[in-house]
C-alpha positions, 0 to 999 in steps of 0.5 A: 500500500502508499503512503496515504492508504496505509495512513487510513486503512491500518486499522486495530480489530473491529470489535463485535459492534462493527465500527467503521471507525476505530473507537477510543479505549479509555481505560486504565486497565483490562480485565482476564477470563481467569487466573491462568489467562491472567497468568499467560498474559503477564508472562508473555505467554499470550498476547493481550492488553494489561494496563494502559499505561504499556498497552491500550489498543488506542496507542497501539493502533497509532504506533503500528501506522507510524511503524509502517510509515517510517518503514520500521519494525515497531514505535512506542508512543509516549506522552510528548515529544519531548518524553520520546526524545529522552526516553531515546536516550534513557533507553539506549544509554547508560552512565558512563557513555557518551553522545555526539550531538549536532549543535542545530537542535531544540532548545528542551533537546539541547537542555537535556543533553547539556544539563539532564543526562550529565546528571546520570553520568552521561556526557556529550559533544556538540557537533556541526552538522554540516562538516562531516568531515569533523564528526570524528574530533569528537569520538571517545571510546564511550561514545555510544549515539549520534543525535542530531535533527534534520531539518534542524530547528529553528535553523533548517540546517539539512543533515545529510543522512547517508553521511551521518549513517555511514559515520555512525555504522563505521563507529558502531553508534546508534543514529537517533534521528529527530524526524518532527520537521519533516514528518513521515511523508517527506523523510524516512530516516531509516531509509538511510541507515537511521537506527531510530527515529523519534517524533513530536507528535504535537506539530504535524502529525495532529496537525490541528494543535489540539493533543500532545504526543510523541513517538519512537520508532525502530526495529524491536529491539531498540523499541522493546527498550523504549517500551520497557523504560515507558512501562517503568516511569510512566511518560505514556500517552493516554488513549484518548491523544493516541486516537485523535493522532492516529485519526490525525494521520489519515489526513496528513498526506494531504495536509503536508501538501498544502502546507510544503505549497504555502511554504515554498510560495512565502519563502519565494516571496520573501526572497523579493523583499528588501527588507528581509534576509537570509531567507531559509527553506531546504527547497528554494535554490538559495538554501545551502543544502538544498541539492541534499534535501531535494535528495532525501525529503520528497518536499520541503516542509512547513518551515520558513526563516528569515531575518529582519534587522534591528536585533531582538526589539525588531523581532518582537515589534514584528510579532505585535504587528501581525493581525492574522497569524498566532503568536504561540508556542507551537508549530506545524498547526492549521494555522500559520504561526510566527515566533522569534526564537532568541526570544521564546524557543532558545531564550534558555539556550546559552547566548554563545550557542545561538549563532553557532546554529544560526539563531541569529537576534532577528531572526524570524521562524513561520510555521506556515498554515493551511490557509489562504496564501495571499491571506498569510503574505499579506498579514506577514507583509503589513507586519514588516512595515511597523 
């Protein structure tokens, strides 16, 4: 099956009421026939659901979509996005190791690698994504995961994947890709060697900023790792979120469509403006890495960036003079979205590590929605003449 029919027809068993569309199974806990039964299926002799918060048939029907999506074996789903990108680590890693981490990462991704895992005795070294040929300065014989996302956040920075996957096989590391930006429909990282992926299922995947969720995908080993450090701490999703991303999923072909249209139409539009810099989307021409996305993503995303001079006060006069789009923090909603993220998404991310990952005081990040192009051109165009 494509993309879009999986997305739609992968499917929990119908129970004896013969619904069309999946219900919701908002329980805590199940009930068992018998003792044995009860016996068998704590044992892992049978197969069945125990407690919500390891197995619920809700998050199992959205982790078998997103393992198909991905084009990997199995996914767990957790509460957030950020509880799936710790719980990559916290699964995978023990004290004493070691990470190699692209420096163009999110600002929670960043604190938990700079200032949470070092608690646990875990250490890492930032990288520059883009200089392959530097990776290996910062190999130690502990190092055991290379992180890194791509595209990067709030950046864009492309990663070449079949760069960072050969680096990580030749070194016998896990490659942890964050694939939030890009979504299962425009990259599948295990396409090029990833060996797991992780997800805030909060942007795209809902689409609408209604839930929280996230995913971690793979093959089951590395999963029934993640699933076994879920089931001991509880960062489960509940059945409720787990069924509207999974809805959520049969509309997100479309959706990404749509959104990559507007996308690629604001970034051209903005290349024309004389007040405006550094305009950044993987497939405009301009992009520095544009000739690797045009390789490994099928579009080029939800994301815009740009620069508008005057530092941290023109950002902010820029965000209070938009009429239409969302001041919020989120991204890849039905609705456009700005932010500045010197400001919000990296306040707490040390000034000397902003412009290492671009982040420069006016720039500017859009996460363009579904609504009418002119619509959001011209809101975004009335706000630069403040």
């Amino acid at each position: 099956m494509k993309f879009e029919t999986k997305a739609i027809r992968i499917q929990t068993k119908r129970s004896e009421h013969r619904e069309h569309s999946t219900p919701i199974f908002p329980t805590s806990s199940f009930v068992f026939e018998n003792a044995e039964q009860m016996q068998a299926i704590f044992g892992g002799e049978e197969k069945g659901n125990i407690y919500s918060r390891f197995t619920n048939p809700s998050a199992r029907e959205f982790e078998e979509k997103m393992a198909a999506l991905e084009g990997v074996e199995n996914a767990m789903a957790t509460a957030t996005g950020m509880a799936a990108v710790f719980a990559s680590f916290m699964a995978h890693l023990k004290k004493g190791d070691h990470v190699i981490a692209s420096r163009a990462v999110f600002g929670s991704s960043f604190q938990i690698l700079a200032q949470t895992l070092p608690n646990y005795g875990i250490t890492t070294t930032y990288i520059n994504p883009l200089m392959p040929e530097t990776w290996s300065e910062a190999l130690n014989e502990n190092t055991k995961m290379f992180f890194l996302e791509t595209p990067s956040n709030p950046g864009l920075a492309v990663v070449d994947l079949v760069k960072a996957s050969k680096f990580a096989k030749e070194n016998n590391l896990l490659l942890n890709v964050d694939n939030c930006f890009a979504t299962p429909y425009l990259q599948n990282p295990a396409k090029y060697g990833a060996d797991i992926i992780t997800h805030s299922a909060t942007k795209f995947i809902d689409g609408q900023g209604r839930v929280m969720g996230g995913i971690v995908a793979g093959n089951h080993e590395l999963v029934e790792r993640v699933y076994l450090f879920i089931r001991r701490t509880g960062g489960s999703i509940s059945p409720f979120n787990a069924w509207v991303l999974s809805k959520s999923l049969e509309t997100l072909a479309i959706r990404m469509d749509r959104h990559c249209q507007n996308a690629l139409s604001l970034a051209k539009w903005l290349e024309t403006q004389p007040n405006v810099s550094n305009v950044r989307y993987p497939f405009l021409e301009s992009h520095p890495q544009y000739e690797i996305a045009k390789k490994q993503m099928r579009q080029g995303g939800g994301i815009v960036t740009f620069e508008i001079e005057g530092g941290i006060e023109s950002g902010v006069n820029f965000l209070n003079s938009l009429n239409m789009l969302s001041l919020t923090a989120n991204l890849g909603d039905s609705r456009s979205i700005a932010s500045h993220p010197a400001s919000t998404t990296h306040l707490r991310v040390p000034n000397e590590e902003h412009l290492k990952v671009g982040i420069t005081e006016g720039l500017i990040r859009i996460s363009v929605g579904l609504e009418h192009i002119d619509d959001i051109i011209d809101d975004i165009e009335n706000a630069l003449k403040w």
